[in-house]
N, C-alpha and C positions, 0 to 999 in steps of 0.2 A: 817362395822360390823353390824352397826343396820338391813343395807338392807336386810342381809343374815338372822336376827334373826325373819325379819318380812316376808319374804319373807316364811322360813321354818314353821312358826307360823300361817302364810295362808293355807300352805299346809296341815297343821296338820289338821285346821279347816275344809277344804275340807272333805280330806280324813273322817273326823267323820261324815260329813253330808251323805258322798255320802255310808257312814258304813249304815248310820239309816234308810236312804231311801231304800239299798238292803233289810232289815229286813221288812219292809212295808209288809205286806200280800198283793200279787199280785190281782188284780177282776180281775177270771178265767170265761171266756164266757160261762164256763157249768154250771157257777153258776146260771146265768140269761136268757140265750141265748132261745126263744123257751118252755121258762116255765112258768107256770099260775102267773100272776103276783104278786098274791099273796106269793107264794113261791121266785120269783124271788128277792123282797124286802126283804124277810126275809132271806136270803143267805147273800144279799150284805149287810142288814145293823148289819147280824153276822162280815161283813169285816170289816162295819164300825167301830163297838165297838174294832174291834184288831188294826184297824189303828190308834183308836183315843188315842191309846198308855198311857191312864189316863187322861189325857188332860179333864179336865172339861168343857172347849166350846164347843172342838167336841164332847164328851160325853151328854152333852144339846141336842145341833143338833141330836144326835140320838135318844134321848128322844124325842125331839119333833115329829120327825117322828112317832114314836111308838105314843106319848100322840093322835095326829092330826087324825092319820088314822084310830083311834078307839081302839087301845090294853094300853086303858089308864092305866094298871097296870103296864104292863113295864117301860111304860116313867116314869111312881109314882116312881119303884124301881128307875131308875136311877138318880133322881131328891132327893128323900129319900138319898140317896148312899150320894148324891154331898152335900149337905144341914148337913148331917148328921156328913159330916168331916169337914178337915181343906179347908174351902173354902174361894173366894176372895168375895169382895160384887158386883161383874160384875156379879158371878154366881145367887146371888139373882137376880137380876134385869133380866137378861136373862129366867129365871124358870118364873120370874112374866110375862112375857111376852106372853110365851107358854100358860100359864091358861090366860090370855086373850084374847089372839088368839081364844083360843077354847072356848069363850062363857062365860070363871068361874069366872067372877069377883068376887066372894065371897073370892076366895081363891089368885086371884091376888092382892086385895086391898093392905091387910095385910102387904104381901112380898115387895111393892111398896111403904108402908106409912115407914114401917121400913127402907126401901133404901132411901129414903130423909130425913128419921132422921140421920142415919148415914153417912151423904154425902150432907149435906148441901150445897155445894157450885158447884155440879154436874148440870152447866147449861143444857146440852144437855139434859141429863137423866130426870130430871127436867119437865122442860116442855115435853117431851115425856110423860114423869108420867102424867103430868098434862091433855094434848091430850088422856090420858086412862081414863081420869074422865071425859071428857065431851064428851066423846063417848058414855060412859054409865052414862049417864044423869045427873052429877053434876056438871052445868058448876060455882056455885061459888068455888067449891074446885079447880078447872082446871084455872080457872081465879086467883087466889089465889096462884099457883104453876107456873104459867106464869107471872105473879106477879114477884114471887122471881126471877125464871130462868132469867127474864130480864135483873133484877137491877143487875145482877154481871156482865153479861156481854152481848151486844145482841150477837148473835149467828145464820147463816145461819140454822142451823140443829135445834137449838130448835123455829124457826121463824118458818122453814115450816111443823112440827110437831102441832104446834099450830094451826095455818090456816086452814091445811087440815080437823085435828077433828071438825075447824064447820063448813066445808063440809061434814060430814062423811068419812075422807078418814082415814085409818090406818096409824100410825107412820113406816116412813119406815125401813128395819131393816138394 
């Protein structure tokens, strides 16, 4: 009996995914196919925001495209939007990333200093943060936050986060 009620309970689960994935707005080639590529990004990353179904990560991701490419207003609304509700603290950390990416450490610090007050014990994250500080020129605060990141645990991902920033290489995403 259990077989049948797991076996049916599989099926059900199926069937819901393969429900969510028909609803997906399909990328139509005329949306992009043969068009300035200006407009052709702006088609597919209208798909994106249908696809990203609310979804806060992908909702990022489309911000960032929009922050990156120069329509830094858009990405603002969608990062405003995400910040502005019920969000998780990956979503800070993800937005602080984007403003460093693109140059703003004014505005990444902030969101960065608040994710390790909040998340004290986030090794990876951590020294990533920290690899954002001595990229942009604070290697005691970076050495400080590689400090802590260590002492909880070493870690593949925040060891080569570290190393790379005094290389100058970016955290990778």
């Amino acid at each position: 009996m259990k077989g049948h009620i797991a076996a049916a309970t599989a099926a059900l689960l199926l069937c819901a995914a393969a429900s969510a994935f028909a609803r997906q707005p399909r990328n139509d080639p005329a949306t992009y196919r043969d068009k300035p590529a200006s407009e052709a990004a702006a088609n597919l990353l209208e798909r994106a925001r249908a696809q990203a179904d609310g979804g806060s990560w992908e909702l990022i991701a489309v911000g960032r495209v929009f922050y990156l490419s120069g329509d830094r207003t858009a990405g603002q609304r969608i990062f405003d939007a995400i910040l502005g509700g019920d969000h998780e603290e990956s979503d800070v950390y993800r937005i602080a990333r984007v403003y460093a990416e693109a140059g703003e450490w004014a505005k990444a610090k902030p969101l960065f200093d608040g994710y390790v007050q909040r998340n004290p014990k986030d090794k990876t994250e951590i020294a990533t943060i920290g690899a954002y500080y001595l990229l942009n020129g604070d290697r005691a605060t970076a050495e400080q936050l590689f400090d802590r990141s260590f002492a909880i645990e070493p870690e593949v991902w925040a060891t080569v986060a570290a190393a790379g920033a005094y290389l100058k290489v970016r955290p990778q995403e």
